[in-house]
C-alpha positions, 0 to 999 in steps of 0.5 A, a space after each residue: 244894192 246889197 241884201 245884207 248891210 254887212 257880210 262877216 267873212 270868218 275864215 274855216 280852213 283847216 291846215 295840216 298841223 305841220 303848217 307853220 302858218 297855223 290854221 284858222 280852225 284850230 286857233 277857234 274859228 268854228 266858235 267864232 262863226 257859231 258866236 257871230 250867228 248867235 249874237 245875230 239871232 238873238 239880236 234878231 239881225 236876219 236879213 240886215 247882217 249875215 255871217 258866212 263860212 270861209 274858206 282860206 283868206 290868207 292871213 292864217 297867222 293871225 287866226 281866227 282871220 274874220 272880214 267885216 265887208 262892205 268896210 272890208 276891216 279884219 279882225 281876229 277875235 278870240 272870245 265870245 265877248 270879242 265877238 260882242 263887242 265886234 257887233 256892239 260897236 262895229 256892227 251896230 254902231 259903225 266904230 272899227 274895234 281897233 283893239 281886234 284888229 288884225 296887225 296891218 289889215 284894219 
C-alpha cells in the first residue's frame, strides 16, 4: 500500500538551449512544481498527496511534462489555474483533465 494516493511526477530537467526537444525548465516546470505544492498545502493534502521533482521524463516537446501516478496520466500544464484545475478535478474528484493532456500519453 502506498503512503501517498497519489505522486505528481513534474519533470525539472534542464537542456541546452540548442536542444530542439526544448526543455521542461525552460517551458516553466520550476513554477508548476511550486504551484502544484502551493495548492496542496493550502489545500492541507500533506501525507494524501506529494508533489516530487523530476528528472528527464522524456516527452521534453510537450513541456512542462507532469505525471499523475498511480493513474500514470500525463499532463502538460501552463498556468497556475491549469494546476487548479488539474487538483480540482483530478486530484480531488478523480476525472482526468482531457483538455491538458499530453497528445498520446493521457
Amino acid at each position: 500500500m502506498s503512503r501517498f494516493e497519489r505522486h505528481v511526477f513534474v519533470c525539472i530537467n534542464e537542456r541546452d538551449e540548442s536542444d530542439a526537444r526544448g526543455c521542461c525548465v525552460a517551458s516553466g516546470s520550476l513554477d508548476v512544481h511550486r504551484w502544484f505544492k502551493s495548492e496542496f498545502k493550502s489545500r492541507n493534502w500533506k501525507g494524501r498527496m506529494r508533489a516530487n521533482k523530476a528528472g528527464c521524463l522524456d516527452v521534453c516537446e510537450f513541456g512542462p511534462a507532469v505525471v499523475v501516478y498511480p493513474e500514470g496520466v500525463w499532463y502538460s500544464p501552463r498556468s497556475e489555474q491549469e494546476v487548479k484545475e488539474i487538483c480540482d478535478r483530478h486530484l480531488a474528484g478523480g476525472e482526468v483533465v482531457t483538455e491538458l493532456l499530453i497528445p498520446g500519453l493521457g
